[in-house]
N, C-alpha and C positions, 0 to 999 in steps of 0.2 A: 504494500500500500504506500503512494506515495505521498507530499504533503499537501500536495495541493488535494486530494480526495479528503484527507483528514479537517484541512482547514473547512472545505465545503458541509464533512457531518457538523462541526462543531457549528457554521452558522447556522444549521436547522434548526439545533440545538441548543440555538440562543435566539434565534424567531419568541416561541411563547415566551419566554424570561421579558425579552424587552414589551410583549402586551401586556404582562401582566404588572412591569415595574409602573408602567402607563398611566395604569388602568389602578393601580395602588396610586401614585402621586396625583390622580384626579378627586380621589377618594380621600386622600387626608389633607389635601386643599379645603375641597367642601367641609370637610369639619369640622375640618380647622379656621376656617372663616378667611384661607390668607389668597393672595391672590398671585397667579401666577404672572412672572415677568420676564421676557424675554426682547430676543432681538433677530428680526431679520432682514435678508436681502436682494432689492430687487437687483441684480444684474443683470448688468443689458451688454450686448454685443453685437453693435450694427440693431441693428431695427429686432432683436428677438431678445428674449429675456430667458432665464435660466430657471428652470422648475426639479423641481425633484419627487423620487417619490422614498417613504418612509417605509419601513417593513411594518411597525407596530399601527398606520394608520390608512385610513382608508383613502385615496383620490391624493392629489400633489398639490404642491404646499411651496415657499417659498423659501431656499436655505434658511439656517438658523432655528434658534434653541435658546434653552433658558438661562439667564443669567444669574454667574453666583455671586453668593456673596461676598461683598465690597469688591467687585468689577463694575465698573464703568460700563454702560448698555455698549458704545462704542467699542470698546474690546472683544466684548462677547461677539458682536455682529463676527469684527477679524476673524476671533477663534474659530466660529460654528460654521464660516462660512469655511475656512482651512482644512477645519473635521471632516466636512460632509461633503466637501467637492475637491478639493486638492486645489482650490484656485486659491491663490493669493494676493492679500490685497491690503494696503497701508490707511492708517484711522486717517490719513489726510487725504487719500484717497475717497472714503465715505463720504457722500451727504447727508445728512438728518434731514426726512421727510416729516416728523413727529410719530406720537404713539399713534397703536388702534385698541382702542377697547372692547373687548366682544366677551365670548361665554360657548366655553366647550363645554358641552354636557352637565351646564347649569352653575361649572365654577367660573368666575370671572377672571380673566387676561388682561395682562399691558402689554401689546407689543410694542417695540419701537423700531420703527421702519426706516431703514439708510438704501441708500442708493449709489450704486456706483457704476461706472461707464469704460470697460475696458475698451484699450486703446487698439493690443494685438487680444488674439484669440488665446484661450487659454483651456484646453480642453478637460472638462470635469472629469474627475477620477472617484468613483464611489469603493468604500469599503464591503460592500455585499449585506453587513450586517443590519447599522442603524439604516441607511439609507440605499437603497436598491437599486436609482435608478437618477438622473440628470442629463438636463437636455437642456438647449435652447430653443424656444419657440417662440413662433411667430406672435407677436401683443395678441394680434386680430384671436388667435386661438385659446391664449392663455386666459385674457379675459373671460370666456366663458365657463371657466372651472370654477366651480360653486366655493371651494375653499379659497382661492382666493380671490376671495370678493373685494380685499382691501386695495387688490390691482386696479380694479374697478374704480375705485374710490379716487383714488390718488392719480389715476388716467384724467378722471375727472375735472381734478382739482387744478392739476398741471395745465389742462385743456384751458379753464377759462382764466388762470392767471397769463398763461399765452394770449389769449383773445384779451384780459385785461389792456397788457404793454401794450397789444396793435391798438388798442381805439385810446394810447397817449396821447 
């Protein structure tokens, strides 16, 4: 048996671990009353943006993950986006978009949303485990993925502060 067969049992074998680590930290959120904080990132490159998909969740989602303790949200953005895609990217590099506040399965969320625009292509590298799957897609596509509605959002916002400047 070689190791690349071995590494492949061991990610099977850490599939339910990461639902269930999930699916526990949504659980002692809620009861705990605290609320989850994190950071993530839209990357764009040329006209598409970067999505991923998670092993522990359902539908794709925008790199990034939770922030710890006494990290600066900007950090975490670097870190998670480093983790989960192999791209790399400097905190002067990010823009802060601001947070989004929403509710996964009734706990409350901070996310805080950075942006960044690479210059050359940098092609995502996923671990197999936490995250499965990264790509860049088309806006026109991305937008219509129900999790990330906050693309939607922020498409939005960009759009009429664009239209704002023209009618200076």
């Amino acid at each position: 048996m070689n190791i690349s067969t071995i590494l492949k049992w061991l990610n099977r074998g850490l599939h339910p671990v990461l639902v269930i680590a999930w699916n526990l930290r949504l659980m002692w959120c809620d009861i705990t009353g605290k609320k989850l904080t994190g950071a993530q990132v839209l990357v764009w490159y040329r006209d598409k943006v970067l999505v991923i998909k998670n092993s522990y969740r359902k539908g794709y989602y925008l790199p990034g993950g939770g922030i710890s303790r006494n990290e600066e949200p900007i950090s975490a953005a670097v870190r998670e986006l480093m983790e989960e895609t192999g791209i790399t990217v400097t905190e002067t590099q990010l823009h802060p978009l601001g947070p989004v506040n929403y509710k996964i399965q009734g706990v409350p969320v901070c996310d805080h949303i950075f942006e960044v625009k690479l210059q050359d292509y940098q092609a995502p590298s996923v671990d197999g485990r936490e995250v499965t799957g990264a790509w860049f897609w088309k806006c026109s596509i991305a937008r219509k993925v129900p999790q990330l509605q906050h693309l939607r959002r922020f498409m939005r916002i960009k759009q009429s502060f664009r239209n704002h400047l023209l009618n200076v």
